[in-house]
Structure formats: structure tokens, C-alpha cells
N, CA, C and O atoms as a printed pandas DataFrame, in Angstrom:
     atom_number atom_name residue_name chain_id  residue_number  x_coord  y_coord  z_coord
0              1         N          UNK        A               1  -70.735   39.354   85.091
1              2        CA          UNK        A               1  -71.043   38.925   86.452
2              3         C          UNK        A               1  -71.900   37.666   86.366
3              4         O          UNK        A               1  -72.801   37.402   85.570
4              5         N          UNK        A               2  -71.479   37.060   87.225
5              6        CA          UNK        A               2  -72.466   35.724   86.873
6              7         C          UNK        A               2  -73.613   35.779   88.087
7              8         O          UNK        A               2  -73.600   36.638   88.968
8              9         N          UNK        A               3  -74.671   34.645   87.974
9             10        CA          UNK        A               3  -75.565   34.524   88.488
10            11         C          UNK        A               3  -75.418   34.686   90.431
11            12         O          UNK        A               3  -76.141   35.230   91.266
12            13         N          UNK        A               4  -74.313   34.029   90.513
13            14        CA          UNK        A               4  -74.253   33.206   92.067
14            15         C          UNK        A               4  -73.001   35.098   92.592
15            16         O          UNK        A               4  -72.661   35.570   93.677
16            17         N          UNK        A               5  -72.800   35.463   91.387
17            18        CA          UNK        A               5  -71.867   37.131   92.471
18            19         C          UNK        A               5  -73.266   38.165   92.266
19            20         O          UNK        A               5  -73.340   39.229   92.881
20            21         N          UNK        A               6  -74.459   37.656   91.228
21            22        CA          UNK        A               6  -75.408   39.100   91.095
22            23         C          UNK        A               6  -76.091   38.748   92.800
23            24         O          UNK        A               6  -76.293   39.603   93.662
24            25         N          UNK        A               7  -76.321   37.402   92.913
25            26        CA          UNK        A               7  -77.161   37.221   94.072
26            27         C          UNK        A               7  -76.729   37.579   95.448
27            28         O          UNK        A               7  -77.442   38.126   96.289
28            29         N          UNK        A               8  -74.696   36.983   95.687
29            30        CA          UNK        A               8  -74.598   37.571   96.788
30            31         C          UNK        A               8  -74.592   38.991   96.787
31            32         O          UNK        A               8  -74.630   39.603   97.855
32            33         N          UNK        A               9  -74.538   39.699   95.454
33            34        CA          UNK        A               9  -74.518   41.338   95.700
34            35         C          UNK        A               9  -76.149   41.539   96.211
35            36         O          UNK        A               9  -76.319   42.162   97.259
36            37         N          UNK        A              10  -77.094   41.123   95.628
37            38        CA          UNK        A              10  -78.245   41.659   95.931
38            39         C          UNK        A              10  -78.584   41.157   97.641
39            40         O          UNK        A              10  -79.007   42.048   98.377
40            41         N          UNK        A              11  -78.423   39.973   98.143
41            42        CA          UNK        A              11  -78.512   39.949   99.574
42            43         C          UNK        A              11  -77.607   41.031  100.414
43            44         O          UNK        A              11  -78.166   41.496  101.407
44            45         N          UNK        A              12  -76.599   41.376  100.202
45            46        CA          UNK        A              12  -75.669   42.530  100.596
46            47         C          UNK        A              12  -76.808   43.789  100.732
47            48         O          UNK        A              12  -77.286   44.334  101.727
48            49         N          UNK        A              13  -77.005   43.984   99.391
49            50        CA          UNK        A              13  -78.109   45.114   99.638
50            51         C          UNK        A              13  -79.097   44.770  100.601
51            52         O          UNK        A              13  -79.047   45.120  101.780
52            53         N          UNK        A              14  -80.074   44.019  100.044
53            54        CA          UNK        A              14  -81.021   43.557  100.772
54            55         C          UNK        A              14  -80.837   43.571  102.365
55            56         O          UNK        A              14  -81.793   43.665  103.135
56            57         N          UNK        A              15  -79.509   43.469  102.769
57            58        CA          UNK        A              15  -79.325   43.742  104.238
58            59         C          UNK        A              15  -79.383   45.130  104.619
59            60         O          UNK        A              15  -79.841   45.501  105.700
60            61         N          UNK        A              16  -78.897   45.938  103.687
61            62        CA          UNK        A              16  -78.673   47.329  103.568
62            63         C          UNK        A              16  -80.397   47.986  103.485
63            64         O          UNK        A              16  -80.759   48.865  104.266
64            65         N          UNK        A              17  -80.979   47.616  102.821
65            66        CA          UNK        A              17  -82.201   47.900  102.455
66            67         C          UNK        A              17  -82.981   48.257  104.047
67            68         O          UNK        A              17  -83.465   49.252  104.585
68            69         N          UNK        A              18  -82.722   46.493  104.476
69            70        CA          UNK        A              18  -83.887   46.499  105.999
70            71         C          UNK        A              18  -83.674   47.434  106.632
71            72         O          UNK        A              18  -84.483   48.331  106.867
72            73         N          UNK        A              19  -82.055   47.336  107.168
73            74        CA          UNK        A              19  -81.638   48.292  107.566
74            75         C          UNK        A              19  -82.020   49.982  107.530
75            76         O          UNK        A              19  -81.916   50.695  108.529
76            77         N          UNK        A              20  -82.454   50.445  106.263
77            78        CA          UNK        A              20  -82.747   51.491  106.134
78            79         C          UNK        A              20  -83.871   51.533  106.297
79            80         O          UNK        A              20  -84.193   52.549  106.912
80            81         N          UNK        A              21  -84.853   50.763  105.985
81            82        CA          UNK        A              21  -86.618   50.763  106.100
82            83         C          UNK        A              21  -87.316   50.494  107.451
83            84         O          UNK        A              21  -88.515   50.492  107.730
84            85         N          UNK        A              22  -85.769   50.173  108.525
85            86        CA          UNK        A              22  -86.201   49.776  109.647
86            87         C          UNK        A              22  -85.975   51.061  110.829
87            88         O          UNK        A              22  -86.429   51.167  111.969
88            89         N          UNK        A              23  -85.132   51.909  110.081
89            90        CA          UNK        A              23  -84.929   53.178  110.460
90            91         C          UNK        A              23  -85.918   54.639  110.210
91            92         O          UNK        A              23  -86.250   55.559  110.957
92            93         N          UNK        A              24  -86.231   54.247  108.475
93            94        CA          UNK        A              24  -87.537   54.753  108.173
94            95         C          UNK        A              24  -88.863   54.681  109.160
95            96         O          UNK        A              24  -89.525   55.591  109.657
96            97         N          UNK        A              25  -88.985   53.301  109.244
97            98        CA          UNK        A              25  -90.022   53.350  110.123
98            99         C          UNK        A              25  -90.174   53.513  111.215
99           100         O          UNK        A              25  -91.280   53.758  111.696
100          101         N          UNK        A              26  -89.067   53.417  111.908
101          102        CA          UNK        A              26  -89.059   53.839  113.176
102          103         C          UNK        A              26  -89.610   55.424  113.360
103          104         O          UNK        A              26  -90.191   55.953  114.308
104          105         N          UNK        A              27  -89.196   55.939  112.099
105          106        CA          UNK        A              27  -89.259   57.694  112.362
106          107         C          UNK        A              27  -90.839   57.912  112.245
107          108         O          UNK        A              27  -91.432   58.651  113.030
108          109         N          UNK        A              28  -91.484   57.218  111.207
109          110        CA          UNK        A              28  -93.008   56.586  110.684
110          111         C          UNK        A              28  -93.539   57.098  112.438
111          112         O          UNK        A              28  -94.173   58.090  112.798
112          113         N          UNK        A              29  -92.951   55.926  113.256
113          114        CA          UNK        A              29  -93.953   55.954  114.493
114          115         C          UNK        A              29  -93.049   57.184  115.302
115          116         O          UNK        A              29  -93.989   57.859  115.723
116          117         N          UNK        A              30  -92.425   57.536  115.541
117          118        CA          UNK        A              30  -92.304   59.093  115.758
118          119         C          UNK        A              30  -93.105   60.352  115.801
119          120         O          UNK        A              30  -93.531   61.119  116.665
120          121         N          UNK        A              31  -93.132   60.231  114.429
121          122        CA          UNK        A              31  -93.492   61.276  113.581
122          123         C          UNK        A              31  -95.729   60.708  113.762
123          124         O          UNK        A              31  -96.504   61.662  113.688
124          125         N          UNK        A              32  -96.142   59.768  113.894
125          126        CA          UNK        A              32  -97.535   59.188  113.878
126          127         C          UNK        A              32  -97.820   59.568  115.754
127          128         O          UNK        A              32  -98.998   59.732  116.072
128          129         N          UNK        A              33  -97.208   59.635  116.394
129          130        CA          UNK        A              33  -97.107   59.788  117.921
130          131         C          UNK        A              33  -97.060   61.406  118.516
131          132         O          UNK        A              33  -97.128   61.863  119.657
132          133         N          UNK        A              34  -96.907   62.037  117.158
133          134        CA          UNK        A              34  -96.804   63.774  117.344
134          135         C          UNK        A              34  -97.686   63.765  116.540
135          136         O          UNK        A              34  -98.304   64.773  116.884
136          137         N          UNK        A              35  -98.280   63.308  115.595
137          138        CA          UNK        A              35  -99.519   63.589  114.889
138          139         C          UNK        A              35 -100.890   63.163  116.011
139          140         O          UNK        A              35 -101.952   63.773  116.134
140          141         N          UNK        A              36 -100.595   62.365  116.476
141          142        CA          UNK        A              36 -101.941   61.666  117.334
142          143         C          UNK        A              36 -101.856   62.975  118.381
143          144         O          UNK        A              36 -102.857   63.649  118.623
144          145         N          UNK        A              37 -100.597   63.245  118.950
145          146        CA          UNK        A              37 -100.769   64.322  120.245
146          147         C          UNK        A              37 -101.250   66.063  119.775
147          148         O          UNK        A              37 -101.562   67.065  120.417
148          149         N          UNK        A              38 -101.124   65.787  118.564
149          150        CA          UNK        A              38 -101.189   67.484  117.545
150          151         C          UNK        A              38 -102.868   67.042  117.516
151          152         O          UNK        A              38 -103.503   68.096  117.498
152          153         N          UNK        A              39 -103.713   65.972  117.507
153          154        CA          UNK        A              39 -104.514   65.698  116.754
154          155         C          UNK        A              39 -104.839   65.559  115.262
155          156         O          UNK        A              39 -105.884   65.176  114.735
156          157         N          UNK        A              40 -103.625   65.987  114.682
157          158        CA          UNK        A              40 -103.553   65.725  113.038
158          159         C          UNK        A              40 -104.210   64.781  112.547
159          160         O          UNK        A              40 -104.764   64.030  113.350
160          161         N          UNK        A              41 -104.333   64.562  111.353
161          162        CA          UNK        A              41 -104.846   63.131  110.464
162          163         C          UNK        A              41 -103.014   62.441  110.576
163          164         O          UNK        A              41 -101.968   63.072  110.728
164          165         N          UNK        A              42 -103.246   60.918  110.422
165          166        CA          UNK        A              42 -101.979   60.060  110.054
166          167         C          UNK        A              42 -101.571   59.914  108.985
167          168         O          UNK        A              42 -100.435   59.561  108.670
168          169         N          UNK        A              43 -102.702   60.241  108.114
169          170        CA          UNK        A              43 -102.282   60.181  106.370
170          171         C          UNK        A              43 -102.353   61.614  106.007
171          172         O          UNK        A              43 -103.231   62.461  106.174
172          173         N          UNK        A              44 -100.777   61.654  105.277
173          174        CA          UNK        A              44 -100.682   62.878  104.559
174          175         C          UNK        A              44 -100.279   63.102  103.325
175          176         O          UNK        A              44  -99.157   63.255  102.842
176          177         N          UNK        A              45 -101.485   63.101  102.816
177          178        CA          UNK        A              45 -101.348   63.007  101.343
178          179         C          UNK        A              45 -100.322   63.749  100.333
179          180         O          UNK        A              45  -99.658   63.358   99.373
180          181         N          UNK        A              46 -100.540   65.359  101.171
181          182        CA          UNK        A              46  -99.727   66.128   99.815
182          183         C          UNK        A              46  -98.316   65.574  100.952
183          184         O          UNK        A              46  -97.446   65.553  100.081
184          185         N          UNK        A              47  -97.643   65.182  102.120
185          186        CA          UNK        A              47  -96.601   64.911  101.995
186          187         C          UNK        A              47  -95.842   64.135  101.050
187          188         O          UNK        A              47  -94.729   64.387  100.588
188          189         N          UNK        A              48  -96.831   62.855  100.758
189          190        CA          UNK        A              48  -96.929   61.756  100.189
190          191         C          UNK        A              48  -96.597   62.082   98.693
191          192         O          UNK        A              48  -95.681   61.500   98.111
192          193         N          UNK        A              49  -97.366   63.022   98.099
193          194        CA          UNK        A              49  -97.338   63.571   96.775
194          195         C          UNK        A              49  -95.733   64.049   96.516
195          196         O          UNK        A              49  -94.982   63.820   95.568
196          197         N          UNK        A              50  -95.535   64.813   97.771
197          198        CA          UNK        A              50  -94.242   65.405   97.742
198          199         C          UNK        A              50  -93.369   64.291   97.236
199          200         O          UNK        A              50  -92.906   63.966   96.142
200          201         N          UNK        A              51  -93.326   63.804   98.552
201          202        CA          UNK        A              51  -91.985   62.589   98.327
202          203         C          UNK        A              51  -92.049   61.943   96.992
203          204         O          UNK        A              51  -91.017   61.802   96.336
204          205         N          UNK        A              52  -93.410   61.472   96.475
205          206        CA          UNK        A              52  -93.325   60.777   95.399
206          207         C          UNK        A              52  -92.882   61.394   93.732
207          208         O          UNK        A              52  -92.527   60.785   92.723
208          209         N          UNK        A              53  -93.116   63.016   94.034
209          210        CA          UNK        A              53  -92.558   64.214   92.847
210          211         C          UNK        A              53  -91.003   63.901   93.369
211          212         O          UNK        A              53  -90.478   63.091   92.605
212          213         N          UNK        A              54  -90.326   64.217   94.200
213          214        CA          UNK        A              54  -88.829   63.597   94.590
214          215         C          UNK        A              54  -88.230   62.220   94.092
215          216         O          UNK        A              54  -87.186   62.222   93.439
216          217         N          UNK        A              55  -88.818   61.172   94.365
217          218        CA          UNK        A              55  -88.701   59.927   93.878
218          219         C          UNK        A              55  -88.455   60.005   92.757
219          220         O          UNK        A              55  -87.362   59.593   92.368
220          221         N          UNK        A              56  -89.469   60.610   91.768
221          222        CA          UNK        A              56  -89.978   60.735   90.049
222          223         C          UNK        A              56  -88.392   60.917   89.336
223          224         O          UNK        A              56  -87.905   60.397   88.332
224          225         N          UNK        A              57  -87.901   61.782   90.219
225          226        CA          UNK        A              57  -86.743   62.959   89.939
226          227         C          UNK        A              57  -85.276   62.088   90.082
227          228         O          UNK        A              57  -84.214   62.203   89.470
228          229         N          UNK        A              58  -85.759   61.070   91.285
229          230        CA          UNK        A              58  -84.472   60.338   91.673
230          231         C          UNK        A              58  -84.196   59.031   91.013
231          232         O          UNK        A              58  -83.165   58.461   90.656
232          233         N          UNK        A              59  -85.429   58.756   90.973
233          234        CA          UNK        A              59  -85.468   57.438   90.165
234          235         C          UNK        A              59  -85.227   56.727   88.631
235          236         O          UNK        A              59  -86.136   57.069   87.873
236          237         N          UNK        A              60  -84.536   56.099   88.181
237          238        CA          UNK        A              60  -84.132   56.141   86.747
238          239         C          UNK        A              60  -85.210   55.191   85.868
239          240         O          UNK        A              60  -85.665   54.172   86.387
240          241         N          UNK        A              61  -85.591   55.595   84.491
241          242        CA          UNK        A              61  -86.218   54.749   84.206
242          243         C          UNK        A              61  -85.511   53.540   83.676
243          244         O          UNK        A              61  -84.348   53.518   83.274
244          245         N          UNK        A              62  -86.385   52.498   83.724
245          246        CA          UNK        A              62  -87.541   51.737   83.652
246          247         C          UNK        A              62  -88.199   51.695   85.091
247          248         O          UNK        A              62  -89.317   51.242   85.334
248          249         N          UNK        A              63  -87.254   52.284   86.066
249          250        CA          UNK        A              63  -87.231   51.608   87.404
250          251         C          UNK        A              63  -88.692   52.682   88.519
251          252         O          UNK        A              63  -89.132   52.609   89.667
252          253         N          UNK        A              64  -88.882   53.331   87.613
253          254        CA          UNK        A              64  -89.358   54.585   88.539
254          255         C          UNK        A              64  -90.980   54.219   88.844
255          256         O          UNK        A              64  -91.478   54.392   89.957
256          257         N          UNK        A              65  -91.655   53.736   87.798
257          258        CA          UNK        A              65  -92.989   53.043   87.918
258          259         C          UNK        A              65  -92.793   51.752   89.146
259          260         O          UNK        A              65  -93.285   51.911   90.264
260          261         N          UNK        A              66  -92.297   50.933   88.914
261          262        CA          UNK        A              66  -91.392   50.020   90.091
262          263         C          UNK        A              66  -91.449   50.387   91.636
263          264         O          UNK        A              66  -92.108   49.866   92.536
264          265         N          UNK        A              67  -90.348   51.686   91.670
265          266        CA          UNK        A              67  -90.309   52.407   92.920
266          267         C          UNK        A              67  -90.438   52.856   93.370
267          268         O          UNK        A              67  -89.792   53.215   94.354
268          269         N          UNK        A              68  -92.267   53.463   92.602
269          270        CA          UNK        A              68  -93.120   54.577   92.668
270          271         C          UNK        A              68  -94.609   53.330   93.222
271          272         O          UNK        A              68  -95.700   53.763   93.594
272          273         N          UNK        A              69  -94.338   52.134   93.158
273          274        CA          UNK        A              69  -95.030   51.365   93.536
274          275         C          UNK        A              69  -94.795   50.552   95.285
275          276         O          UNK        A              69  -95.469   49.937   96.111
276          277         N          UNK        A              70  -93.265   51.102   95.083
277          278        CA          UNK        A              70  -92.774   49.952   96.656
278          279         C          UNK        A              70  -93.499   51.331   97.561
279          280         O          UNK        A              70  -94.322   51.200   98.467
280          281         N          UNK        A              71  -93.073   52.348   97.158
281          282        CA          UNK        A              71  -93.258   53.979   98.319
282          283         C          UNK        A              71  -94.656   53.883   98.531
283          284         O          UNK        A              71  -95.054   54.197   99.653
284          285         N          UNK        A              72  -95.502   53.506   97.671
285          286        CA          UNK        A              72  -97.298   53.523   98.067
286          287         C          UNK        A              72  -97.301   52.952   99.011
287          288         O          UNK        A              72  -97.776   53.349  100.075
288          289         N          UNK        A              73  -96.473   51.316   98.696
289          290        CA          UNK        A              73  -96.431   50.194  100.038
290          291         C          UNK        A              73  -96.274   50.631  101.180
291          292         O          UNK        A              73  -96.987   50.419  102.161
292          293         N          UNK        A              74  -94.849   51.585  101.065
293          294        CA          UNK        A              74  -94.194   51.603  102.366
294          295         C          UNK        A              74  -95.451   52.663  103.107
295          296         O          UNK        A              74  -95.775   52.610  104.294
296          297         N          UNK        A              75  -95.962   53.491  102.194
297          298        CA          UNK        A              75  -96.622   54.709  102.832
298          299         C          UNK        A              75  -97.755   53.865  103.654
299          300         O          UNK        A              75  -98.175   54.313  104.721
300          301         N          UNK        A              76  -98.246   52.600  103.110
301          302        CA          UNK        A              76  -99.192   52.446  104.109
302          303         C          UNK        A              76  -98.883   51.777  105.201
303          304         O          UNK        A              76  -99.411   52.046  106.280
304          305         N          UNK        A              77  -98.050   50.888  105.060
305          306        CA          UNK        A              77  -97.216   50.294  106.302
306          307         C          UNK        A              77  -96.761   51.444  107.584
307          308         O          UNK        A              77  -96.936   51.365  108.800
308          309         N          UNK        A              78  -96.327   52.163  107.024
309          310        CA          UNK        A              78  -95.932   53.433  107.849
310          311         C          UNK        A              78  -97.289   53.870  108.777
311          312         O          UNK        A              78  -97.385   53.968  110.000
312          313         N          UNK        A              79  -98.161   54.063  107.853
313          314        CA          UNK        A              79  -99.414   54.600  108.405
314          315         C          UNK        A              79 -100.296   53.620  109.225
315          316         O          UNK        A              79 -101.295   54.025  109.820
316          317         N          UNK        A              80  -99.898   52.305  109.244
317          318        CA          UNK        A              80 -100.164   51.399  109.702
318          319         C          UNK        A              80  -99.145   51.248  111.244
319          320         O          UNK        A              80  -99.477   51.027  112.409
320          321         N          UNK        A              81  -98.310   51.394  110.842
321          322        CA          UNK        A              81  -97.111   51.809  112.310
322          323         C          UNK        A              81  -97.787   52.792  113.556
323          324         O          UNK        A              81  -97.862   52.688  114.781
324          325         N          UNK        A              82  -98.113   53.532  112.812
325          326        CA          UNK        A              82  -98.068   54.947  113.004
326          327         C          UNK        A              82  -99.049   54.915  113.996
327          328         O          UNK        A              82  -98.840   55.606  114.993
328          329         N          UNK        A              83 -100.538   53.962  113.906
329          330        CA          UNK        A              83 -101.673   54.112  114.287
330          331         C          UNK        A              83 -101.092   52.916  116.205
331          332         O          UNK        A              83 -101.930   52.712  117.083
């Protein structure tokens, strides 16, 4: 594969990606809007733990340290939504 078919494949994704993270988050403020009315905390750690033991499982190495780093991101962005 050469350089100029790896790139249009990765913008392909990359559309695919937003797409999904934009759906994610939407649920983020959902899910932060029943926590505020429950009075809950917005950060939930052992959820957090959860998902990230799932990830561990899904993720292949080299890649898993990587995508065990974007999910911290997203977790605070989310929690940042959320508020």
C-alpha cells in the first residue's frame, strides 16, 4: 500500500471515528443530565476502571497503552460535557 491509499484509508476512518465519538458523547451528556437529577457524582471511576479492563481485552498490542491513553482523554471530555 503506498503512502497517498494508507492516508485516504485513514481519513475514511477518521470520518468514521467522529462520527462515533460524536455519538459517544452525546450519550456522555445524557447519561451526566440523569446523574445531576439522581444527584450522583459525574465522575465514575470504577465505571471508568470497567471500561478500561474491557479495552485491555479488546485492544491489541502495541496498541493498547496508546488506546488506553485516548479513553482517559475521552473520559474527561465526557465529564467535561457532562457538567
Amino acid at each position: 500500500m503506498s503512502i497517498s491509499e494508507a492516508r485516504k484509508e485513514i481519513d475514511a476512518l477518521d470520518e468514521q471515528i467522529i462520527a462515533l465519538l460524536e455519538k459517544r458523547m452525546a450519550l456522555a451528556v445524557l447519561i451526566g443530565k440523569e446523574k445531576k437529577a439522581a444527584g450522583k457524582p459525574l465522575r465514575d471511576e470504577a465505571r471508568e476502571d470497567e471500561i478500561l479492563r474491557r479495552i485491555e481485552k479488546l485492544a491489541d498490542r502495541p496498541y493498547d497503552t496508546a488506546i488506553q491513553s485516548v479513553y482517559d482523554t475521552l473520559f474527561s471530555e465526557c465529564v467535561k460535557l457532562e457538567r
